[in-house]
C-alpha positions in Angstrom: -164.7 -62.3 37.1 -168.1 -63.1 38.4 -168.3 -64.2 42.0 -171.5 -65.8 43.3 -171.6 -66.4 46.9 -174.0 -69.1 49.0 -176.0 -68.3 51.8 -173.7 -70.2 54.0 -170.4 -67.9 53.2 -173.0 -65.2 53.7 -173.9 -65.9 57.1 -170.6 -66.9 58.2 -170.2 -62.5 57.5 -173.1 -61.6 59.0 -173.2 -64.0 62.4 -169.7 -65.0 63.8 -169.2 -68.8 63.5 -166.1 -70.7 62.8 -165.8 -69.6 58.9 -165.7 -65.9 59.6 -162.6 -65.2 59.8 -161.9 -66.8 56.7 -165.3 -65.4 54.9 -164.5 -61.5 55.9 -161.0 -62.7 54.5 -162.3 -63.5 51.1 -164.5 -60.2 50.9 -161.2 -58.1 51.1 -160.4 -59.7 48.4 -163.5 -59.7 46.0 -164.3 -57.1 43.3 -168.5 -56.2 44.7 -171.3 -55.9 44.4 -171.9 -59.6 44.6 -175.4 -61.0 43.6 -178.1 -61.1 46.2 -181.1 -63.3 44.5 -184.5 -64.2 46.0 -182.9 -67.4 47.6 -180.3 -65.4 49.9 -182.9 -63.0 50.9 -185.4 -66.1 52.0 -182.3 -68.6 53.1 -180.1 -65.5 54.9 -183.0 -64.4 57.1 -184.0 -68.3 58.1 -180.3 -69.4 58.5 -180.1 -66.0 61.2 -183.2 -67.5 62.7 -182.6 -70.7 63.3 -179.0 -69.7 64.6 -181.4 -67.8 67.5 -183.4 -71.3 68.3 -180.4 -73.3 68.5 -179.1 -71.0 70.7 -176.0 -69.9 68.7 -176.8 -66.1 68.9 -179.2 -63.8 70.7 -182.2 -62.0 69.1 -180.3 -58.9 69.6 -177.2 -60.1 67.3 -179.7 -61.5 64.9 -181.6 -58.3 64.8 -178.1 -56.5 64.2 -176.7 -59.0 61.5 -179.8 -58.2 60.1 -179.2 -54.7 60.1 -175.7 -54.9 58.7 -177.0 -56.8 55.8 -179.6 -54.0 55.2 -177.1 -51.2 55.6 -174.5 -53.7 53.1 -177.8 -53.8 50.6 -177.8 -49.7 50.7 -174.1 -49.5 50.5 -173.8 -51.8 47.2 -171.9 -54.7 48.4 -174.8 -56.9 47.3 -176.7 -56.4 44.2 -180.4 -57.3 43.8 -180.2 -59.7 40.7 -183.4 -61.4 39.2 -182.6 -64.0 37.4 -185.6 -65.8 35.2 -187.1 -68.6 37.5 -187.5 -70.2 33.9 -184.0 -70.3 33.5 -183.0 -70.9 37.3 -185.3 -74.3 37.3 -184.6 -75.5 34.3 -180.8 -75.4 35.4 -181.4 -76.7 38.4 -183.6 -79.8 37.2 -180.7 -80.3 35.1 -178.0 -79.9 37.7 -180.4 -82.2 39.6 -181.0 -85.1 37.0 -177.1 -85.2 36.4 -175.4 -84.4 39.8 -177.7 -85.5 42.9 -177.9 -89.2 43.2 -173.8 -89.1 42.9 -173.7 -85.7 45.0 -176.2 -85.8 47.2 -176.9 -82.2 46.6 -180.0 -80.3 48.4 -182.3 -78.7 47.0 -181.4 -75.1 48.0 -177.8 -75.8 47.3 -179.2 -76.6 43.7 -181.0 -73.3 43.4 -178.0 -71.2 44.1 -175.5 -73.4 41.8 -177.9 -73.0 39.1 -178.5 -69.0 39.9 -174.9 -68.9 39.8 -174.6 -70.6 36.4 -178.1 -68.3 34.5 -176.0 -65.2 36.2 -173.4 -66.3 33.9 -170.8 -66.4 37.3 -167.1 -67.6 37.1 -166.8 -68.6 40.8 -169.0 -70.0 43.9 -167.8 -69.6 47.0 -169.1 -71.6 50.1 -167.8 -73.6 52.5 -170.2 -76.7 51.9 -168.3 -79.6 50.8 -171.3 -80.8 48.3 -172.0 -77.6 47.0 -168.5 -77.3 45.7 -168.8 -80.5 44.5 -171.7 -79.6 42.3 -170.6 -75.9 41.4 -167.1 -78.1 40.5 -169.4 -79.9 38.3 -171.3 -77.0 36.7 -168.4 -75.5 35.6 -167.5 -72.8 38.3 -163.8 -71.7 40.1 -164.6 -73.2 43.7 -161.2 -71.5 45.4 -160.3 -72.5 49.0 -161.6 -70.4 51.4 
């Protein structure tokens, strides 16, 4: 099994909100390393640094979520994976022509759905509600988290 995991499951490991619990949960549980791909390594870092301007966490927990994700990164829980950009936006205009204007799937949550799909992934965990929708609809095990 192949487990692909968006940069909102991610983040709810690295900076406590109200999916951790249920995110470290899931890890226990999941055979690594998971894929890291250029969109978690962009999206990851942002999502930490917008957490910091809305005043969710301090620049001190976002300097040390970013440090657990480094150490994770050298301790093979998460894999750097290139998948072909080719191959990534040509699923994800796809994804996009079939799935958005019934969906109302974002752009980013495109991206990873199709990474998920060229990295030839079996399951998608996130806890966004449209992103399962469209990973549902792409052909990938959504389980409850």
């Amino acid at each position: 099994m192949s487990i692909y995991a968006d940069t909102g499951f991610l983040c709810s490991l690295y900076a406590p909100d109200a999916h951790t619990r249920r995110a470290s949960a899931r890890m226990a549980k999941v055979t690594l390393p998971l894929p890291f791909v250029w969109v978690h390594q962009l999206e990851l870092r942002n999502a930490l640094r917008l957490r910091v301007f809305r005043g969710e966490i301090t620049p001190a927990q976002r300097d040390a979520s970013l440090n657990l994700l480094l150490a994770d990164l050298a301790a093979g829980v998460f894999a750097h994976i290139a998948p072909s950009l080719a191959d990534v936006m040509i699923e994800s205009e796809r994804l996009s022509a079939l799935h958005s204007e019934s969906l109302g799937t974002r752009s980013l949550d495109i991206l990873h759905v199709a990474s998920a799909v060229v990295l030839g992934a079996t399951d998608f965990l996130t806890f966004d509600h449209r992103q399962a929708a469209l990973a549902k609809a792409a052909g990938l095990r959504v389980p409850a988290l």
